[in-house]
N, C-alpha and C positions, 0 to 999 in steps of 0.2 A: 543704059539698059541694065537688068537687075539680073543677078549672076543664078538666080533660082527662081524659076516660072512655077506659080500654085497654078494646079487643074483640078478642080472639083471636080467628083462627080455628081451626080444627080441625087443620089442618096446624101452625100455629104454635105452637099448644100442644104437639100431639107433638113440633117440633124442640126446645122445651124442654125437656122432660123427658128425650128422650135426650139432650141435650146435658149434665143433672142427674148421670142417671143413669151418662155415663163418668165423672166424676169431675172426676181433676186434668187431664184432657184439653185443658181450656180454661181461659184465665187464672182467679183468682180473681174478680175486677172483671166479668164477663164473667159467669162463674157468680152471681154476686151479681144481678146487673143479671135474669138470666132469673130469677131466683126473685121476685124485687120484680114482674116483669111477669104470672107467673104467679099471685102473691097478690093482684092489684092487676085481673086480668082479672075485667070486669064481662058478657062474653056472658054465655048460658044455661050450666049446668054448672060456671061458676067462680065463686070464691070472694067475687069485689066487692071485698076490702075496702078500709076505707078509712087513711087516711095512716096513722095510729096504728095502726091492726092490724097493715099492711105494715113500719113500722118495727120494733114491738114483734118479728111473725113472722121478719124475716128478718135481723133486726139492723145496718140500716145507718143515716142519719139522716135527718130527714125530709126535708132538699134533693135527697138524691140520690133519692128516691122520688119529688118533684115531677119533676127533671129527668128522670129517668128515664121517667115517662109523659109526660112536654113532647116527647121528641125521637122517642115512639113513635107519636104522633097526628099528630108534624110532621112527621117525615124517615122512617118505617119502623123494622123489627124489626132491619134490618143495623144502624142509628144508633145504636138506644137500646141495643144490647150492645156495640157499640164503647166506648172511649177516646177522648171527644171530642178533635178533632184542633188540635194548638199555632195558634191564630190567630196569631203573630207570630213572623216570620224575619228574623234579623239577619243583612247582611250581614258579612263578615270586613273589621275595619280594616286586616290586616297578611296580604300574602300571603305566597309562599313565600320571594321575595327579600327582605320588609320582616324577616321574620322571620331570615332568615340573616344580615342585618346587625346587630338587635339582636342577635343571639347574639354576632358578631364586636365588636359595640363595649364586648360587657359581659366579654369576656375577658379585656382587658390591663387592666393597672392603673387607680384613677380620677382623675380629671384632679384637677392640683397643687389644693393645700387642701383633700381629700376624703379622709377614711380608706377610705370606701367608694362604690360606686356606691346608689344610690337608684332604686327603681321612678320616682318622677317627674323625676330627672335623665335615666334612660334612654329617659324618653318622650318628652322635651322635644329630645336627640339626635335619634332618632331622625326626629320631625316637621320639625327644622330642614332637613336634604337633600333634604324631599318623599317620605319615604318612604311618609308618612301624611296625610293633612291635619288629624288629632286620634287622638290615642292618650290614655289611662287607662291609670294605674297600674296599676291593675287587669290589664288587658289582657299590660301587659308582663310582669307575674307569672305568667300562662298562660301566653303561649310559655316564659317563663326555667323553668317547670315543668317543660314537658314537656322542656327540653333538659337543665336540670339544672347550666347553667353556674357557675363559683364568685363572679363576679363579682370579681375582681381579688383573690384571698385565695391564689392559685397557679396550675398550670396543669389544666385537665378535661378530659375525654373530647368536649367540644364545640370545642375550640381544636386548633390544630395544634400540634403540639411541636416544637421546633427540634430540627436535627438531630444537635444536641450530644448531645441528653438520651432518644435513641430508644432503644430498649430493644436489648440485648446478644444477648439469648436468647429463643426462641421459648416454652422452658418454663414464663417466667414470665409471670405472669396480670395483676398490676401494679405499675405502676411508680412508684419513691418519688416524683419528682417533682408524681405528680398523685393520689397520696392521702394520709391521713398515717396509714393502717394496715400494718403492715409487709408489705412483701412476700412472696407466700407460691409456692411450686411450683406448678404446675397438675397432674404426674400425682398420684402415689401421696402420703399423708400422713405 
């Protein structure tokens, strides 16, 4: 016997079924969830059934069939068709400045005895001036992602260029300095 009985009401039931009935209207997870409640309603006129019917009928597995009547008896018809919501927010270790410094220290060269920089050299930088009070490699690998720096291997579109090496001409798209694809015209081919 199942530890939480759905009772639709009559209005409830119709919002499912038209909600069924548009389609791709409403997420997948969403459309899943109404059909699990609709197979799973025990009023008069529905189906009852039980865990194994509801699984077998609507094809999803039997936890989301328990949770699914758990969060309609608990919290309502909004809850159990939602996307239970993320319980846990991480704040950001590195804001906008911590983050423009890692970008600026990962662009010049890396310091004497190094071929190159390292996620945990950059982190360990970084924390040393208070940027951070603990940074992961990790972490430094998502900013230098999103920026895309070369980490000391030439100059990138996140560094500044000196002003020896600025480009000539408006035409061109890029410059040898900071890729190693030849440079190409930007109008016609």
């Amino acid at each position: 016997m199942t530890k939480y009985r759905v009772t639709l009401t009559v209005a409830e039931r119709e919002e499912l079924a038209q909600m069924l009935g548009r389609g791709k209207a409403a997420a997948a997870l969403k459309l899943a969830h109404a059909r699990v409640l609709l197979q799973a309603d025990a009023s008069p006129g529905g189906p009852g059934g039980s865990d194994a019917r509801v699984v077998e009928a609507v094809g999803v597995g039997k936890n989301t069939v328990c949770r699914v009547r758990e969060r309609f008896v608990e919290q309502g018809l909004a809850a159990a068709l939602a996307r239970k919501p993320a319980g846990r927010t991480y704040a950001r270790k590195l804001d906008g400045r911590g983050e423009a410094h890692l970008v600026a220290l990962a662009c010049p060269a890396p310091p004497e005895g190094r071929g190159r920089w390292t996620m945990q050299l950059l982190a360990d930088r970084v924390v040393a001036p208070g940027h951070a009070e603990a940074l992961s490699d990790e972490t430094v690998r998502r900013v230098l992602k999103k920026t895309r720096p070369s980490r000391g291997r030439g100059r990138c579109g996140a560094c500044r260029r000196p002003a020896s090496t600025a480009r000539s001409s408006r035409a061109w798209r890029t410059c040898r300095t900071c890729t190693t694809a030849r440079a190409t015209r930007s109008g016609r081919r």
